[in-house]
Structures are given as structure tokens and as C-alpha cells.
C-alpha positions in Angstrom: -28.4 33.7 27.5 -28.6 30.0 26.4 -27.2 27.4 27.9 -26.2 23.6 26.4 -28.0 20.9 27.0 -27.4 18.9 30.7 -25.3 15.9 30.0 -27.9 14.3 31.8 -30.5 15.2 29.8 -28.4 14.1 26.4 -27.6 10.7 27.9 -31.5 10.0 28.5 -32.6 11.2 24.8 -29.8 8.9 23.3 -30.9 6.0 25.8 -34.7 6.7 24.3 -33.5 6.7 20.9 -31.5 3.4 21.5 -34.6 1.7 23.1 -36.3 2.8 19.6 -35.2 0.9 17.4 -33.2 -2.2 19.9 -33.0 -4.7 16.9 -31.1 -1.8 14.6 -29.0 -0.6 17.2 -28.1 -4.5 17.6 -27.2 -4.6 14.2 -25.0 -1.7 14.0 -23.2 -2.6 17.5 -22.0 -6.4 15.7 -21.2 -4.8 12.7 -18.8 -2.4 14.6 -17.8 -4.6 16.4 -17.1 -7.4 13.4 -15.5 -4.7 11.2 -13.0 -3.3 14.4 -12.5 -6.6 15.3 -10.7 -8.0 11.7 -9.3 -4.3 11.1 -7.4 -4.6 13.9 -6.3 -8.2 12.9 -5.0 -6.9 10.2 -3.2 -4.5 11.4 -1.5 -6.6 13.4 -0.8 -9.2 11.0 1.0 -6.5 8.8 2.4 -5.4 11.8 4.3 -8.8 13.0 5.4 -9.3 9.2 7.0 -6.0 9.1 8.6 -7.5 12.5 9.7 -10.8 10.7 11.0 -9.3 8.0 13.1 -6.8 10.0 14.4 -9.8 12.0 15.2 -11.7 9.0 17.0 -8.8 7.5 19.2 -8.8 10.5 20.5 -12.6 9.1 20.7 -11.3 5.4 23.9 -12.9 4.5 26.0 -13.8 1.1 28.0 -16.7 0.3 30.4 -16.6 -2.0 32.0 -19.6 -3.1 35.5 -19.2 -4.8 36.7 -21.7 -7.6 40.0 -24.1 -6.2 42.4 -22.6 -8.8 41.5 -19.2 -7.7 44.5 -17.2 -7.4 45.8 -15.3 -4.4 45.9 -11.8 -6.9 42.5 -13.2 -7.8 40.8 -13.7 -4.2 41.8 -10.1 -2.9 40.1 -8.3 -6.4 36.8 -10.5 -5.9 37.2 -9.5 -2.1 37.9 -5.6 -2.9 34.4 -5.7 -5.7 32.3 -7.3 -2.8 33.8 -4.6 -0.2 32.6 -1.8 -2.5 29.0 -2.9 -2.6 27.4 -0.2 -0.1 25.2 -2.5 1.7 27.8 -4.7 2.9 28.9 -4.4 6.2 31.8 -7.5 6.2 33.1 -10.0 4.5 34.9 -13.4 6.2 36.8 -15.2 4.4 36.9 -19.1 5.0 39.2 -21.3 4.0 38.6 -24.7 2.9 39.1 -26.2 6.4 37.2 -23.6 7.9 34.3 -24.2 5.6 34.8 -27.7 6.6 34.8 -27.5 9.9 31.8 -25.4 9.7 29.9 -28.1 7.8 30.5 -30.5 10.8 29.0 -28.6 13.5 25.6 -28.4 11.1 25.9 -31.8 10.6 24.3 -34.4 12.7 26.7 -36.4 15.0 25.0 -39.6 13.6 25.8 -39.0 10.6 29.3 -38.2 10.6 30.2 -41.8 12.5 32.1 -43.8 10.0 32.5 -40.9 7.4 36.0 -39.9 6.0 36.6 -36.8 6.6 37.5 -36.4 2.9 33.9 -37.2 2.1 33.1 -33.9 4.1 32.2 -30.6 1.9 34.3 -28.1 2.0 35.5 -24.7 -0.2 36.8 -21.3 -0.1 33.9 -19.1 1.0 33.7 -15.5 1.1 30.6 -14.8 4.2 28.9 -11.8 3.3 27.2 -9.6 5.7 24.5 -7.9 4.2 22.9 -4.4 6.0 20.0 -4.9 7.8 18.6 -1.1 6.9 18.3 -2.4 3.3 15.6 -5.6 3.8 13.1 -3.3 1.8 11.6 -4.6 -1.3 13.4 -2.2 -3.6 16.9 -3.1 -1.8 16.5 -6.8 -1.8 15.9 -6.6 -5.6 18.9 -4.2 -6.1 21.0 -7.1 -4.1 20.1 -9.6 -5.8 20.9 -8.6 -9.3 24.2 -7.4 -8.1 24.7 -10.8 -6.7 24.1 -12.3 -10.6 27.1 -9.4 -11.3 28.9 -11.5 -8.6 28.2 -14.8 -10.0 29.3 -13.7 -13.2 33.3 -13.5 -11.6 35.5 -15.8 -13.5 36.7 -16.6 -10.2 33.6 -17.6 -8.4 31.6 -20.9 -8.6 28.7 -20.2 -7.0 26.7 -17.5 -4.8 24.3 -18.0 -2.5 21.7 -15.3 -1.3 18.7 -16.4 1.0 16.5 -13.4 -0.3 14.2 -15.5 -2.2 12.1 -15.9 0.4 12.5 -12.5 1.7 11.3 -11.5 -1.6 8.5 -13.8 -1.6 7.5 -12.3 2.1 7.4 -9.1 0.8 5.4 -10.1 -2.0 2.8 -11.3 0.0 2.5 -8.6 2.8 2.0 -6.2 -0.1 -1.4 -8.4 -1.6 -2.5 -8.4 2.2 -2.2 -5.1 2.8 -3.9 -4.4 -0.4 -6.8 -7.2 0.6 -6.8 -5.5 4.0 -7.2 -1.9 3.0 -10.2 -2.9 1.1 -11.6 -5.2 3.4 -11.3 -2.9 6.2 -12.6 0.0 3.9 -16.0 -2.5 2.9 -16.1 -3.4 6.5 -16.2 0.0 8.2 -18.6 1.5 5.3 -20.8 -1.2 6.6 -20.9 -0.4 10.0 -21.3 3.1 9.4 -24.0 2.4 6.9 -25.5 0.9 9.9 -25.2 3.5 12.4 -26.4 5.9 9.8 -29.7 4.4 9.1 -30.3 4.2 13.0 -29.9 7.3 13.2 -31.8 7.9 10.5 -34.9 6.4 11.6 -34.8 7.8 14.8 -34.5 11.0 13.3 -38.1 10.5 11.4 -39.5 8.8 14.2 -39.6 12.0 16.5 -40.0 14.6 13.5 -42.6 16.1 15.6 -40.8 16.6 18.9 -37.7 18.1 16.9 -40.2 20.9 15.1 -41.8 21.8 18.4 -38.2 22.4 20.1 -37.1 24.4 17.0 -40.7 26.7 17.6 -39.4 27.0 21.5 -36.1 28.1 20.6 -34.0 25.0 21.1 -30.5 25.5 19.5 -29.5 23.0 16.5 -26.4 21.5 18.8 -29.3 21.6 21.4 -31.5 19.1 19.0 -28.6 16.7 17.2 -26.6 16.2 20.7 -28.3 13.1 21.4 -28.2 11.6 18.2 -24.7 12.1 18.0 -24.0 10.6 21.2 -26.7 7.9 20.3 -24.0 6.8 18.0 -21.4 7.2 19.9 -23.0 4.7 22.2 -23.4 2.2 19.2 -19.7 2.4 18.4 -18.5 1.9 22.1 -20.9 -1.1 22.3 -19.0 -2.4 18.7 -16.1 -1.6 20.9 -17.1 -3.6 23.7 -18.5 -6.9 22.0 -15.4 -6.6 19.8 -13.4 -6.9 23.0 -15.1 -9.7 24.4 -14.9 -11.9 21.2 -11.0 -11.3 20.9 -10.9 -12.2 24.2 -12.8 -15.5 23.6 -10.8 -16.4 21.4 -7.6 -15.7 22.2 -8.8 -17.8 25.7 -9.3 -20.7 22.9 -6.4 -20.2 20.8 -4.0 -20.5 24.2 -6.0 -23.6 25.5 -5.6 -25.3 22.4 -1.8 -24.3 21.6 -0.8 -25.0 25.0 -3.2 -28.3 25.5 -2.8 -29.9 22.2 0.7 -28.9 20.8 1.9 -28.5 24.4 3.8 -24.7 23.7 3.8 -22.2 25.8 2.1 -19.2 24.3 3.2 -15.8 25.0 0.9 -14.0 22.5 -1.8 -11.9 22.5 -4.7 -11.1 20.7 -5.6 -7.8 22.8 -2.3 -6.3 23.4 -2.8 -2.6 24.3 -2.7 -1.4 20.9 -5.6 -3.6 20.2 -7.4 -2.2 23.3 -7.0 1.4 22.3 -7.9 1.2 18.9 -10.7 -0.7 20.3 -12.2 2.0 22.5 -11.3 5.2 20.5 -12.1 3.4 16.8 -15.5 2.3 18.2 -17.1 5.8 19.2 -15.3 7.4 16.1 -16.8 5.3 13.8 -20.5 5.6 15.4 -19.7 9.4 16.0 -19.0 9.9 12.6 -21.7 7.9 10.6 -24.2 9.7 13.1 -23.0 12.6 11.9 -23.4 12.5 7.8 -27.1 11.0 9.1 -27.9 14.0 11.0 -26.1 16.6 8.9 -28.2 15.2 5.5 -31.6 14.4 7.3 -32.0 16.7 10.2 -32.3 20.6 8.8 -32.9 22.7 12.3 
């Protein structure tokens, strides 16, 4: 009946093979832990946009400013077409004095000393709240061409929609998540091509110890064990460095936030996201590249 091999005797082949080739393995560990490091800065990157632009979609709003010689008859049809608009959830109307008044709280206090309150802006404003579920791309450029529909009312002098930069937001998320996927997909090809030609090498390097444990009866799981776990042990050493240099520098980013521009920063760059896809990315990616390296060059 055959038996695996001990775990102890797989650790001790994979520590050989390391101690092989020290300058390779080296290699491979900063690449892993270079490419893990910015792919996880990416991710969160995307991650707090998609945040920012949920919270800005939360304060989508529409202003509708109505013309003076509006009419009564007038105001209540403009108010009924905006109403009908499935993503709006309510419309205020404010009346000249209201919009007025508003205006003076935004204003600042030195300013308003000596003004007439003529001289104060002020209109009928329809305040337009817009659903937050529909701050997707597609939805914010579905608003605003109904909002050009809007502008178009006889009634209605002017419209104002702070999606623009919403728009613009989502514009650029979408080129860095395109830049990202492809960086992170050159990055992590790198590393594995790395781990691959360590494993490679050690492979040829002990050609003749893997033929004489084939002619003894040594299983093939019995042989490629320790390479696989040899990268394994590359990819949680990736996993490791990458730790300490996030660490580093989010120790430098704080000091010089809190020391310089005096804020208080309640960030972090290894949240425990970051920390888990540090650990279980790391050994994946080494397990993985191992893998290909023994499946094309070992044939037991």
C-alpha cells in the first residue's frame, strides 16, 4: 500500500530547491510581491470610486428654474412632466423668497453687509430629487438628455444638473479599470513567469534524483509535491514583502498627512481585504505557475 509523502519530508525538498537557485527565488518573491502589491491598489482605487460615486449619487439633484410670467396653469403641468420622470423621487417647489432666502444662508455674512436685499438672487425653483439607484453611467446619460427635454419647456429658463462631473467620474473609472485589468494581467504573467522558470530549473537541476525515484516506485504526486509547494513558498514570501512595503508606506503616507497638512488620517492601506487577498493571492499565484512548470517539464 503506498503512502504520500511526510509533510516533513516535502517542506525539506522545497527548502533544498529554494536554497538552489536563492537569487531566482528572490526574483520571483519581489515580483509577487510588486505585482500583488499594485493589483490590490487597484482594486481599491476602483473600489473607493464606486464608493464616491454612490455617495454622490445620493446628492443627485435638479434645479429647475421657472420663467416670472410663468402661469399658475403653467407651473402645475411643468410640475406634473417632472413628477412622471421615473427616477424622480420629489420635487420642492420654491418660491422666489424661498430661493432667496436660500441664497443668503450660502452666502458669506461679509458679503451681504451693506447689500440691498433687492440686489439678492432669487426665482421660482422647482428642487428635484433624483434616485440614487440610477447614478450608473447609462442612467446619468438617460437623465441628462431628458433634462434638455426639460429645458426645452416654454415655461422654464434654465435647468441645472450637476451630472457633469458624475459623468466625467464615470468616464475615468472605466479607462482605470481598463489600465488596471491589463496592468494587473502584465503584472501577474510576470510573476508567474518567474515562479515558472524557478521551478523550471530546479526541475533540470535534479533530473537525476527524479529518474532514480521513478525506478524505486516513487508516485508522480510523490515527485512534483515539493515543487509545487516550492512555489507556494515563493508566492507567500511575495505575500509577505508585499505586506511589509504597504505597511511602510502607509506608516509614511500617515506621518506626512498628519505632520505636514496637519489631518487626521483614518485610512488604510492594508485594510483586511488587502490582507487576505495578500495571503491567499500570494501562494495561488506561485501554486499555480509551479504548476504549468511541472506539468510541461516534469513527465514521471
Amino acid at each position: 500500500m503506498r503512502h504520500g509523502p511526510r509533510p516533513e519530508y516535502v517542506v525539506r525538498q522545497a527548502a533544498q530547491l529554494v536554497r538552489g537557485s536563492p537569487w531566482l527565488t528572490g526574483v520571483s518573491a519581489l515580483t509577487i510581491a510588486l505585482a500583488l502589491t499594485l493589483v490590490g491598489l487597484f482594486a481599491m482605487i476602483l473600489f473607493n470610486a464606486g464608493k464616491m460615486m454612490h455617495e454622490l449619487g445620493q446628492s443627485l439633484t435638479l434645479s429647475v428654474y421657472v420663467q416670472d410670467a410663468t402661469t399658475p396653469a403653467e407651473l402645475a403641468a411643468l410640475d406634473k412632466q417632472v413628477r412622471a420622470h421615473e427616477g424622480v423621487k420629489s420635487v420642492t417647489m420654491l418660491t422666489r423668497e424661498m430661493d432667496r432666502e436660500r441664497n443668503r444662508k450660502l452666502l458669506d455674512p461679509e458679503l451681504l453687509k451693506g447689500l440691498d436685499e433687492a440686489a439678492l438672487p432669487g426665482q421660482p425653483v422647482l428642487e428635484v430629487e433624483i434616485d440614487a439607484d440610477l447614478a450608473s453611467r447609462g442612467d446619468v446619460q438617460e437623465l441628462v438628455e431628458w433634462t434638455r427635454s426639460v429645458k426645452g419647456v416654454q415655461s422654464v429658463e434654465d435647468v441645472e444638473f450637476g451630472a457633469e462631473k458624475l459623468r466625467l467620474l464615470f468616464a475615468i473609472v472605466e479607462i482605470a479599470r481598463t489600465v488596471g485589468l491589463v496592468l494587473s494581467i502584465v503584472l501577474l504573467s510576470s510573476a508567474m513567469f518567474f515562479v515558472f522558470s524557478t521551478i523550471r530549473l530546479a526541475v533540470f537541476s535534479r533530473r537525476d534524483e527524479i529518474e532514480i525515484l521513478s525506478l524505486v516506485g516513487a508516485t508522480p504526486g510523490f515527485i512534483r509535491l515539493p515543487f509545487l509547494v516550492e512555489g507556494a513558498l515563493q508566492g507567500l514570501a511575495g505575500a509577505l514583502v508585499a505586506m511589509l512595503l504597504l505597511g511602510l508606506l502607509h506608516l509614511e503616507l500617515r506621518s506626512l498627512v498628519r505632520d505636514v497638512y496637519m489631518l487626521n488620517a483614518t485610512w488604510s492601506l492594508l485594510p483586511p481585504g488587502m490582507i487576505l487577498w495578500l495571503i491567499l493571492g500570494g501562494p495561488a499565484v506561485g501554486l499555480a505557475a509551479s504548476a504549468m512548470s511541472v506539468g510541461r517539464y516534469l513527465k514521471v
